[in-house]
KOLTORVEX-703119 format. One line per field, with one value per residue: x, y, z of N, C-alpha, C, O, CB in turn; residue number from 1; residue in three letters. Coordinates in pm, whole numbers. Atoms other than C-alpha are relative to their C-alpha. Last residue first. Glycine has a CB too. Example, Ala and Ser with C-alpha at 12.3 -4.5 7.8 and 13.67 -1.06 7.14 Angstrom:
<nodes>
nu: c(-82_89)
nv: c(-119_-119)
nw: c(-6_0)
cau: c(1367_1230)
cav: c(-106_-450)
caw: c(714_780)
cu: c(-77_90)
cv: c(109_120)
cw: c(73_0)
ou: c(-26_194)
ov: c(220_118)
ow: c(90_66)
cbu: c(41_-99)
cbv: c(46_3)
cbw: c(-142_125)
tikol: c(2_1)
vonu: c(ser_ala)
</nodes>
This chain:
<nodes>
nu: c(-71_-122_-5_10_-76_-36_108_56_-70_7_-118_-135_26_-106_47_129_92_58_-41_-87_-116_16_-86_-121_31_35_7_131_93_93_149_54_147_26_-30_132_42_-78_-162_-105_58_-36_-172_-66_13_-143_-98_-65_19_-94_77_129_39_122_-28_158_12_161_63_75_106_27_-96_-164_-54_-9_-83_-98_-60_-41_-98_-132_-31_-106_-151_-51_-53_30_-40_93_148_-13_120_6_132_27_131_122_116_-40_106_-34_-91_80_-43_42_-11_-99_-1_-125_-19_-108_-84_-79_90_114_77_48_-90_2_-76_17_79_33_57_-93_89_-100_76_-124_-50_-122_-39_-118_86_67_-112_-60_135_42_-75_58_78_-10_4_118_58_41_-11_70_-74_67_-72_71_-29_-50_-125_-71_-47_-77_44_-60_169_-73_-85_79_-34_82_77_35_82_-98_114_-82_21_-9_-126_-45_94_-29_-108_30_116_-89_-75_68_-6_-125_-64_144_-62_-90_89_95_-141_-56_81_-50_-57_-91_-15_-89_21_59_-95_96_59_-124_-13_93_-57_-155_-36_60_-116_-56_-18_14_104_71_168_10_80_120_107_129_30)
nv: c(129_25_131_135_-8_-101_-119_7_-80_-111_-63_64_-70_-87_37_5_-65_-136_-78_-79_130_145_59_74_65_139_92_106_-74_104_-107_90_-70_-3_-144_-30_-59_-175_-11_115_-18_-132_57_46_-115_-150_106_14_61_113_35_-17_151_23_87_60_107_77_-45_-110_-28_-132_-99_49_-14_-150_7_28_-63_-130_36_-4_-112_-149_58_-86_104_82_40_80_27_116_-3_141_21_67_82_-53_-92_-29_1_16_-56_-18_-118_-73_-121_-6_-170_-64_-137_-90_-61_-87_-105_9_21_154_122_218_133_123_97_84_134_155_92_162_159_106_107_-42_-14_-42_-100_-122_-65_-76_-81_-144_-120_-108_-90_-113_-127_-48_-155_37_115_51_134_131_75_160_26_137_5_91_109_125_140_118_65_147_46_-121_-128_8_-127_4_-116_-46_-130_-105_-152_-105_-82_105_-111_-165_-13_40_-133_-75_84_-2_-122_-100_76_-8_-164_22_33_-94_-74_74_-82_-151_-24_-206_51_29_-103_-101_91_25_159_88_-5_84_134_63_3_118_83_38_-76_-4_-120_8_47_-141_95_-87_34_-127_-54)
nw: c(-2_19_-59_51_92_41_-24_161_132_65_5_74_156_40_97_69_-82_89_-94_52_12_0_102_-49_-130_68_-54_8_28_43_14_66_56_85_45_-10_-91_44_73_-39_-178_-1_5_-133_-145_39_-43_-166_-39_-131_-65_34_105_131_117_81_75_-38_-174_-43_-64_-101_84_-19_-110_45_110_-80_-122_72_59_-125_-59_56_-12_-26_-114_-76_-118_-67_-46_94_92_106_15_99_-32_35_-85_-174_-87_-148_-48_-186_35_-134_-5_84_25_44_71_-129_81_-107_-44_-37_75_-14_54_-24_37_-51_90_-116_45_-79_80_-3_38_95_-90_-26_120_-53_-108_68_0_-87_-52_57_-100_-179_40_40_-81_-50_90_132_-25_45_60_12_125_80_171_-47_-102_-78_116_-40_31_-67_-49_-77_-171_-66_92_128_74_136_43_36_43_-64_81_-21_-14_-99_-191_-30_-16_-170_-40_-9_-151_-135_-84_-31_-116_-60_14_-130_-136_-85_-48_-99_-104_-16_-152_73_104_-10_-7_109_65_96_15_33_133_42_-47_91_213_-31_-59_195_63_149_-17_-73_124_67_97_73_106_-8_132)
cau: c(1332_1111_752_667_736_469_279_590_698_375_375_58_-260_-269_-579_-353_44_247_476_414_199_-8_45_-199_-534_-429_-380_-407_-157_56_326_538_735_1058_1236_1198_1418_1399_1407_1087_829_951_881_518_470_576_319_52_94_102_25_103_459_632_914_984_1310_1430_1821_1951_2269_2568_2770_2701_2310_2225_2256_2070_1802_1797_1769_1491_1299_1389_1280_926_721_528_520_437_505_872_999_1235_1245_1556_1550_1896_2143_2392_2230_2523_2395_2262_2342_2323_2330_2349_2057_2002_1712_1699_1412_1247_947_1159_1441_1665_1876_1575_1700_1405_1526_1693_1834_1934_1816_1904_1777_1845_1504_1438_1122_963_578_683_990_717_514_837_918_588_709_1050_993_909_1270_1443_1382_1353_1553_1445_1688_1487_1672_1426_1339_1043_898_702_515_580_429_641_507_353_567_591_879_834_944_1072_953_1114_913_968_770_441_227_427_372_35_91_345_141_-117_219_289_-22_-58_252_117_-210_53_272_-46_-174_138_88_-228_-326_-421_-791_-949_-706_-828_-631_-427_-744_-880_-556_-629_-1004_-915_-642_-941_-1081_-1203_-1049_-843_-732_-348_-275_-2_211_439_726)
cav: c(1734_2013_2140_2517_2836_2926_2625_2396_2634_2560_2210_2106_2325_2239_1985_1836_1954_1685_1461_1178_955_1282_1562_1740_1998_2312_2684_2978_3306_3178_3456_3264_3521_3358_3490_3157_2988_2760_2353_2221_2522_2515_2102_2200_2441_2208_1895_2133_2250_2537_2783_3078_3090_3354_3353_3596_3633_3878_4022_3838_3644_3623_3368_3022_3140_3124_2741_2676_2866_2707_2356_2462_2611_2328_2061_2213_1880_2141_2489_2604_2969_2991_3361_3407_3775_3849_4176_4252_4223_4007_3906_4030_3970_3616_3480_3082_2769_2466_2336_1956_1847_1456_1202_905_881_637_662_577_872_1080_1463_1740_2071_2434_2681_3005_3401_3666_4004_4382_4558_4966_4830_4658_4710_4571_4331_4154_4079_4026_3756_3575_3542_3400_3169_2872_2890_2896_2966_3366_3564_3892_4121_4398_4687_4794_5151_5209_5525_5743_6066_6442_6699_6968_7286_7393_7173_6874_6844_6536_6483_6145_5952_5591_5267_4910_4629_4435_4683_4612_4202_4280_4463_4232_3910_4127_4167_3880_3728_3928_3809_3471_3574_3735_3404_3198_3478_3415_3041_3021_2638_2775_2834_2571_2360_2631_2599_2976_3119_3060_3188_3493_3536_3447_3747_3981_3969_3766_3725_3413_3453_3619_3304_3500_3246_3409_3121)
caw: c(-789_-753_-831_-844_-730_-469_-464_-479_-216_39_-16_71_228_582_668_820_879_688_919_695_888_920_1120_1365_1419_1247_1426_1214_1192_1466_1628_1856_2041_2264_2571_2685_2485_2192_2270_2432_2374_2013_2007_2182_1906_1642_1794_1808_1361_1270_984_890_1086_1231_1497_1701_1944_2175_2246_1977_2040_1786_1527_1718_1746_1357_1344_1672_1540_1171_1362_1625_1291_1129_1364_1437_1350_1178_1146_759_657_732_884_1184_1351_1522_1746_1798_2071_1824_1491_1272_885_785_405_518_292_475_734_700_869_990_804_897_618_402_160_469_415_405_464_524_396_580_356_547_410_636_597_745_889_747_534_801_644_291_456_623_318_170_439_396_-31_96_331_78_-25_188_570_628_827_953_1118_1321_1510_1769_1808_1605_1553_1696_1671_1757_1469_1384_1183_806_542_802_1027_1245_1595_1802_2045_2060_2015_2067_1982_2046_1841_1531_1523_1460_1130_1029_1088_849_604_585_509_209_117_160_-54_-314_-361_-425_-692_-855_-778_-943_-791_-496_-614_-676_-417_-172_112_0_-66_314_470_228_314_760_741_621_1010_1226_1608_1620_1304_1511_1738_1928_2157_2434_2509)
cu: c(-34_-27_150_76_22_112_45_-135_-20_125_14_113_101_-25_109_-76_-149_-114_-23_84_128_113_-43_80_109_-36_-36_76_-128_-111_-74_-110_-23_-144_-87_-99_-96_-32_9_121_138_7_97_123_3_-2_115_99_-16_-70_66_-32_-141_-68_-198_8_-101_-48_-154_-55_-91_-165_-82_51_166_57_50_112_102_43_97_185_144_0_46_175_87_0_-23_124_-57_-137_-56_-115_12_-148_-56_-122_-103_-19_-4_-169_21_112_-59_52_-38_5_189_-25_178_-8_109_83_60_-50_-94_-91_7_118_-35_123_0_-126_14_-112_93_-72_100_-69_99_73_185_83_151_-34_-82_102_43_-121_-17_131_-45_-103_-21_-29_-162_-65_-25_94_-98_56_-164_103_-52_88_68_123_66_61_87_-113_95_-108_54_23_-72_56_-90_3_29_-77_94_-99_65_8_51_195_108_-50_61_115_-11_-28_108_118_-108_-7_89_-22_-79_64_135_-54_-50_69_10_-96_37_109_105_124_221_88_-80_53_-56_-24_89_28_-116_28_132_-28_-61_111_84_82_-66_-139_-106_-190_-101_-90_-136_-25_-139)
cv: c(-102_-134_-12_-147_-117_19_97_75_-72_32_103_61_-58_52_108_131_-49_56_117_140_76_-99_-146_-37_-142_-81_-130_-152_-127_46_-141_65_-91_31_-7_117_112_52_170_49_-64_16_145_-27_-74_53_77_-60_-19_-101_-112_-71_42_-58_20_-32_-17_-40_-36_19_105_-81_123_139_-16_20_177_59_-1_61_149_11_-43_127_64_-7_117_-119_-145_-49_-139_1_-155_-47_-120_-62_-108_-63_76_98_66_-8_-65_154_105_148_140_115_45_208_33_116_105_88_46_160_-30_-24_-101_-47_-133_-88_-129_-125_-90_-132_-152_-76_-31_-129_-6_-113_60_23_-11_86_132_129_62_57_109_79_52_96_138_141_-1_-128_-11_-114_-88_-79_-98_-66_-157_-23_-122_-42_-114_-83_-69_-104_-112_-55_-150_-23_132_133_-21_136_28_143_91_114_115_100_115_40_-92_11_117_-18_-31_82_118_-5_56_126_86_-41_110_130_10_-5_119_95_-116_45_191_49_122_-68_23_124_49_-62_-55_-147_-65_-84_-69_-151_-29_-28_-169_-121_-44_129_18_77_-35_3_124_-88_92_-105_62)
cw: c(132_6_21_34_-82_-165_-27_-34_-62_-96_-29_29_-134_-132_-61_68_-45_104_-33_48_-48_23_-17_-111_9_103_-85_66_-13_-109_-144_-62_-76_-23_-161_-13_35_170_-26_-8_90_138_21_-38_106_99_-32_6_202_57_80_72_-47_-55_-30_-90_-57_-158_-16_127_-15_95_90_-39_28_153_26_-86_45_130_-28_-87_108_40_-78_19_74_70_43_162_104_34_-22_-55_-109_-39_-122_2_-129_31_149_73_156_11_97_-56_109_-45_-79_-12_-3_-100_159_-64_94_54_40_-127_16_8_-20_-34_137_-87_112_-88_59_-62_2_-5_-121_87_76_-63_97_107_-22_-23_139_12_-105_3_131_-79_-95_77_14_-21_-157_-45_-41_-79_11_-96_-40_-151_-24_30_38_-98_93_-5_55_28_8_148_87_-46_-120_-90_-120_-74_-106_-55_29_-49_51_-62_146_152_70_71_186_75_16_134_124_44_83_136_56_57_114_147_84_114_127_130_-38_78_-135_-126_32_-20_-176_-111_-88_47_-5_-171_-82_47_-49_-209_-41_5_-171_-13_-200_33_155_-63_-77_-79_1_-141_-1)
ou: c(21_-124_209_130_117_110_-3_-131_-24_89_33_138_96_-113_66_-59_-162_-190_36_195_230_216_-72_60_100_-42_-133_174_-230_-214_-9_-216_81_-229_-92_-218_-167_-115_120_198_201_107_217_197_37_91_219_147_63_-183_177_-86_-189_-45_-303_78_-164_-21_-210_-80_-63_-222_-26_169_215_167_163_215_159_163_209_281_260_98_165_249_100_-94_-88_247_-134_-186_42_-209_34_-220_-149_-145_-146_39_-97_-251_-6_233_-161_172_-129_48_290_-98_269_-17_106_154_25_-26_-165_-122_108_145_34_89_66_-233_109_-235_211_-195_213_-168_85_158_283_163_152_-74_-35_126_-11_-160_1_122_-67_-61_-91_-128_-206_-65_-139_215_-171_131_-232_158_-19_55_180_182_124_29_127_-232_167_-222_82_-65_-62_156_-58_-102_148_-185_216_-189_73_51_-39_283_90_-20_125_113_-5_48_193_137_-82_34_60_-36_-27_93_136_-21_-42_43_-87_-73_120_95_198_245_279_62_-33_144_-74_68_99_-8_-78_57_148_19_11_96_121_118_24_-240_-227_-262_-212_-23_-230_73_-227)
ov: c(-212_-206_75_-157_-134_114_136_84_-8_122_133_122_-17_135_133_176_-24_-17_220_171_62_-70_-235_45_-210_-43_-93_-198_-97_81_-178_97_-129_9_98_136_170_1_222_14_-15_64_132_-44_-3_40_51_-38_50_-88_-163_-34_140_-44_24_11_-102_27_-31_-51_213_-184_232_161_31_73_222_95_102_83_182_75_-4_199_83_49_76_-176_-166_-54_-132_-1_-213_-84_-99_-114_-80_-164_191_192_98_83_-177_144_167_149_134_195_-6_287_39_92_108_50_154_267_-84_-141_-172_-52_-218_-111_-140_-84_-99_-144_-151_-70_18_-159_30_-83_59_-69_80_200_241_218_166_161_216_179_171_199_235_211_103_-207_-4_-92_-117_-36_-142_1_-267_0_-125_-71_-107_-114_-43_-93_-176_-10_-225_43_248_194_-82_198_31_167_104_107_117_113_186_-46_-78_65_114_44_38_138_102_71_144_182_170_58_195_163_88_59_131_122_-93_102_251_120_131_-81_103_193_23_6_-176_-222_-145_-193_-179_-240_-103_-113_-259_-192_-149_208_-3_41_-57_102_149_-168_103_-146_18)
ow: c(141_29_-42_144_-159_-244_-134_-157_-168_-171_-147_133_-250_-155_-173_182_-165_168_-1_4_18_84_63_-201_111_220_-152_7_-75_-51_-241_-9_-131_63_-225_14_-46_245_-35_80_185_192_50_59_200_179_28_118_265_105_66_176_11_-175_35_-181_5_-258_94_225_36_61_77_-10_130_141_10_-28_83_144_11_-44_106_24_-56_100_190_126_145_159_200_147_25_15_-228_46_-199_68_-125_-24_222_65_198_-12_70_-84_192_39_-31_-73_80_-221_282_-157_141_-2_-45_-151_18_-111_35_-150_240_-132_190_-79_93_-54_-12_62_-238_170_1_-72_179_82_13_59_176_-41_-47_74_152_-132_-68_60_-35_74_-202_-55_54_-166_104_-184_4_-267_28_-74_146_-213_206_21_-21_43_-85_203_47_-6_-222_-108_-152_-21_-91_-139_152_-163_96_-70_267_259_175_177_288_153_104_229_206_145_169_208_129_172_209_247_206_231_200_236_29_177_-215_-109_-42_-119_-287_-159_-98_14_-98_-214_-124_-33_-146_-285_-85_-95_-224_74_-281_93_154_-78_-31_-143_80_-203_73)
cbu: c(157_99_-66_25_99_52_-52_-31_136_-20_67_1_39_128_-160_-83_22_-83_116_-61_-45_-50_153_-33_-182_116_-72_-67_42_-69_57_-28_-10_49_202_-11_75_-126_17_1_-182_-89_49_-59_-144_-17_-7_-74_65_52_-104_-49_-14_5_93_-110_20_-144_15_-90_30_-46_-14_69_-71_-166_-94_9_-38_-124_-54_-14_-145_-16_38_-76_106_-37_-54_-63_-74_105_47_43_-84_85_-123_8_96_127_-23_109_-29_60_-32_88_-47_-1_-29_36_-97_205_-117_88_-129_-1_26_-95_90_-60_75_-126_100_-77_71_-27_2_35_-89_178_-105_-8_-126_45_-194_-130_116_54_-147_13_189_-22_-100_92_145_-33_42_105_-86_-75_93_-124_207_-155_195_-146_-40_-29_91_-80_15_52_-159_98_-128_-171_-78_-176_102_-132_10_87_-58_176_-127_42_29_-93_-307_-102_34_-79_-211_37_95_-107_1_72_82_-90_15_122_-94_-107_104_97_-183_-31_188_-121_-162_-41_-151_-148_-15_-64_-81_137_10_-131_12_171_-15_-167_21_110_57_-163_118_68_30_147_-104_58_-44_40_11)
cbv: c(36_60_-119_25_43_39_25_-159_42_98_-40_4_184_-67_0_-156_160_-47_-14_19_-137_-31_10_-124_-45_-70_33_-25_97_-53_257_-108_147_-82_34_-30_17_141_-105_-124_-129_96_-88_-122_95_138_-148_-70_-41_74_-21_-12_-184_5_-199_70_-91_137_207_10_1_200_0_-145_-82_98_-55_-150_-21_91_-83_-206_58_40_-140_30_-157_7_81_-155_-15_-138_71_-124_136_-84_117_38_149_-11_-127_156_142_-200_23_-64_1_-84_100_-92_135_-68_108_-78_-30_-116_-56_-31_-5_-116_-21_-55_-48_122_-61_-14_43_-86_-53_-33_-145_136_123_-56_-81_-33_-49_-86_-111_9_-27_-120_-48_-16_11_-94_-2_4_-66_74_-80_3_-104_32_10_-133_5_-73_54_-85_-50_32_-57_6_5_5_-19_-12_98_-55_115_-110_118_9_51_1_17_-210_-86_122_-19_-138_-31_38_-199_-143_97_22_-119_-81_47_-103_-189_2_60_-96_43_109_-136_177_-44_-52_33_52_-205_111_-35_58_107_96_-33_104_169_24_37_172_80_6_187_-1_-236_8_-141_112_-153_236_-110)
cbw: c(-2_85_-92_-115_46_128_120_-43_-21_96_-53_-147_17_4_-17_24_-12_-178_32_-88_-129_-117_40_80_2_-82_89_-202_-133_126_-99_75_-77_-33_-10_84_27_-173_-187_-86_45_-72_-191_75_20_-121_-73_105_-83_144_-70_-113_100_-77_47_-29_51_90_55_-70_94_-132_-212_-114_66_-60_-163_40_84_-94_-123_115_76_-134_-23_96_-64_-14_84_-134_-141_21_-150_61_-43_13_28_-104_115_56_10_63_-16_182_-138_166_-92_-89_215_-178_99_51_-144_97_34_100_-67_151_10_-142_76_-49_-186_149_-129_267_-205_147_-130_84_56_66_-108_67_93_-86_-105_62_23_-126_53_210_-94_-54_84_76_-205_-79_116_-75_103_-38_36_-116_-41_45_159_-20_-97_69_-158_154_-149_144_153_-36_-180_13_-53_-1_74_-83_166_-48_10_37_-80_-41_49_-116_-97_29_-107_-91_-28_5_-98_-103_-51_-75_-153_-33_-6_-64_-136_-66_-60_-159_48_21_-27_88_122_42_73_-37_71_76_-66_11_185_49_-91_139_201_-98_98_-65_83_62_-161_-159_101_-107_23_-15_-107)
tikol: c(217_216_215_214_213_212_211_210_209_208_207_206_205_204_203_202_201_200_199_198_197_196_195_194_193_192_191_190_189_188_187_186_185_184_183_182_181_180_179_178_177_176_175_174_173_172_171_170_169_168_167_166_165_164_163_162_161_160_159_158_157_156_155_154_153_152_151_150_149_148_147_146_145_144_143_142_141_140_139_138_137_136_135_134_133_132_131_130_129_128_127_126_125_124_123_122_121_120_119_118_117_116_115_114_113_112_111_110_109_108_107_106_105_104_103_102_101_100_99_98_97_96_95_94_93_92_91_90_89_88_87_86_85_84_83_82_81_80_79_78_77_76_75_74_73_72_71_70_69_68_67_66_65_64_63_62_61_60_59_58_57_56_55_54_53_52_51_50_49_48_47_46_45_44_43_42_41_40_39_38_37_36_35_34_33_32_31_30_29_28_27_26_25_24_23_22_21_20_19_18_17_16_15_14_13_12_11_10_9_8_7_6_5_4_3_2_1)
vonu: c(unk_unk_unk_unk_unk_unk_unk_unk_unk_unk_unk_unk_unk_unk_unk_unk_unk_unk_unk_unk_unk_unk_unk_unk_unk_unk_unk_unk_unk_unk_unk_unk_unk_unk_unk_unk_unk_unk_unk_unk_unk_unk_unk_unk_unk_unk_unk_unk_unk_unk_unk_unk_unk_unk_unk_unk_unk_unk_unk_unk_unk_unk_unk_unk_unk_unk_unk_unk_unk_unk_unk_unk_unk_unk_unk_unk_unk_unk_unk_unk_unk_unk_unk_unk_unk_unk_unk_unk_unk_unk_unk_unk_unk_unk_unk_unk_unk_unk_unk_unk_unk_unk_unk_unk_unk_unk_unk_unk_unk_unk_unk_unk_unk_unk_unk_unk_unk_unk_unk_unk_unk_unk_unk_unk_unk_unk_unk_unk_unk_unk_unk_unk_unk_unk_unk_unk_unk_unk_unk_unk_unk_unk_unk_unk_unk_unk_unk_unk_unk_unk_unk_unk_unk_unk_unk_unk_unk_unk_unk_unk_unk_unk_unk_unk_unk_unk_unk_unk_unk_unk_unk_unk_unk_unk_unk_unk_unk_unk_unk_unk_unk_unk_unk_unk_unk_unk_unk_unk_unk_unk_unk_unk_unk_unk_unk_unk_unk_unk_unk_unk_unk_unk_unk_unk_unk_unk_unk_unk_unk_unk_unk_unk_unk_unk_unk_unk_unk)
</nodes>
């Protein structure tokens, strides 16, 4: 697996991830939703250069002008419902990808802290030989991404694989390392330093969709 760690270098990327920890400040989920979106579309931006391109030629109103454009067909799939403000920061700069949307939750059925992922709803076009791009801001025991993966694999094969996250946990990205293949893009927009008792990313930021859309059941 290729791992991008995107904040590594400064730039504006490091002000949004900053706004969305800010418990001053996080709190506004419109302007929550934004920052991630915001987000999105950096990890979009970088993303781009690490695809394919075909040549192709432009009429303007006064000659041709040969460019590029990209070649790859993109599905992105985002991980309800937290996913879905990073994948419209992706969708804003991959505006000609198809979407998949797949519910994917923690299970207790001990009423404690062991839990198993249930994955269930699923509105996924054909994945097979394209370039799937899987959304979910936080990364971090990494048992729903593997979950959602396995889930979406029974109905086609993409031909190369990136997955997204803001922020991530080490103990996700070694369980990704473990279980997806090796053909896979790990794009990271900030690194954390582990999970608590609970299996919450620290110093993370909470629950990013009660944040974005508020509290549930």
């Amino acid at each position: 697996m290729q791992i991008h760690y995107i904040s590594e270098a400064n730039s504006v990327l490091n002000h949004f991830l900053g706004q969305i920890r800010n418990v001053n400040v996080q709190h506004d989920s419109m302007r929550f939703r934004r920052n991630i979106e915001r987000i999105g579309e950096i990890m979009a931006y970088e993303m781009s250069k690490d695809l394919n391109y075909k040549d192709i030629e432009i009429q303007t109103p006064l000659g041709v002008k040969k460019t590029t454009a990209i070649e790859d067909q993109l599905v992105l799939c985002s991980i309800l419902r937290a996913g879905l403000p990073l994948h419209l920061g992706f969708l804003n700069y991959f505006d000609d990808a198809e979407n998949g949307f797949v519910s994917a939750y923690r299970y207790h059925p001990n009423n404690d802290d062991t839990f198993e992922i249930k994955v269930e709803y699923q509105a996924v076009p054909n994945i097979g030989n394209k370039n799937l791009i899987l959304i979910d801001p936080m990364l971090a025991t990494g048992q729903s991404m593997v979950a959602v993966f396995n889930k979406l694999i029974e109905k086609g094969k993409p031909s190369t694989i990136h997955i997204a996250v803001v922020i991530a946990a080490p103990v996700g990205i070694a369980y990704l390392e473990k279980h997806l293949p090796d053909n896979c893009h790990l794009w990271v927009a900030t690194l954390d330093e582990k999970l608590n008792e609970k299996n919450y990313i620290l110093p993370g930021l909470g629950d990013a969709g009660d944040l974005a859309y508020g509290n549930k059941l």
